[in-house]
N, C-alpha and C positions, 0 to 999 in steps of 0.2 A: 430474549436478549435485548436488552439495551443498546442503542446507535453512539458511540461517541467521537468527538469531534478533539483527536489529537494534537499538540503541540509537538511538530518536528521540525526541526534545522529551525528552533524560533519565529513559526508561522501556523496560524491553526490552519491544515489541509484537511483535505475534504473533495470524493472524489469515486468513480468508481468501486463497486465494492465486490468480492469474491472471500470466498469461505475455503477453508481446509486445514489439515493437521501438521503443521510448519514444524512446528520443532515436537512431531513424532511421542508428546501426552497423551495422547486417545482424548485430546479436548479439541475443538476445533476454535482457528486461531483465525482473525480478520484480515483479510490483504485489500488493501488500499493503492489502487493506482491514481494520483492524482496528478488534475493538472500541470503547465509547466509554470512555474517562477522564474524567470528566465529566459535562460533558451535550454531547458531542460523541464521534463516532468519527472516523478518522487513515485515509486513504487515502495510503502511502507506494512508490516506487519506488527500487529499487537496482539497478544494474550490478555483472560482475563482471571488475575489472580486475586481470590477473596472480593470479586467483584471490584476489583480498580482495573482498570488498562494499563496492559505494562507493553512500549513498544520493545520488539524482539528481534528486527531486523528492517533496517531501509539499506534503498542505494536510490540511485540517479539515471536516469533513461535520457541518454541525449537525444534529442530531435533529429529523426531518419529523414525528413521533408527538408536538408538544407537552412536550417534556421528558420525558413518560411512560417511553421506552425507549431511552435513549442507546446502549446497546447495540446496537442494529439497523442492524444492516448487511449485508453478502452478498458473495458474487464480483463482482470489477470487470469490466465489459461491453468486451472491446478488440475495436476494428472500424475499420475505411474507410467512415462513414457517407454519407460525399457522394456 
């Protein structure tokens, strides 16, 4: 598989990376937690259809460190928790 470096919220991120079956294909899809822009970091997922990246789902991770360290973030945790 190929690395790609996505355009989201109009900013190419780039950032921690973790694997799994997001939207439940039986393909496995790329989860991206990236640093913060802001005073927030980007937790994004993409697929890949016909070999293009297609993203499938972002949200926004505010900074639990009081603003101090937007930057902080890590590997996304993917699991069957129940």
């Amino acid at each position: 598989m190929t690395a790609y470096n996505l355009t989201v919220d109009n900013n190419e991120r780039d950032g921690y990376t973790s694997i799994g079956d997001i939207n439940l294909d039986n393909k496995l899809d790329v989860i991206i937690s990236s640093q913060g822009l802001g005073n927030n970091s980007r937790l994004y997922v993409y697929s890949l259809q016909n070999d293009v990246p297609v993203l499938i789902a972002k949200t926004s991770m505010p900074s639990s460190f009081g603003g101090c360290c937007p930057e902080a973030s890590g590997a996304a945790f993917v699991g069957d928790i129940n």
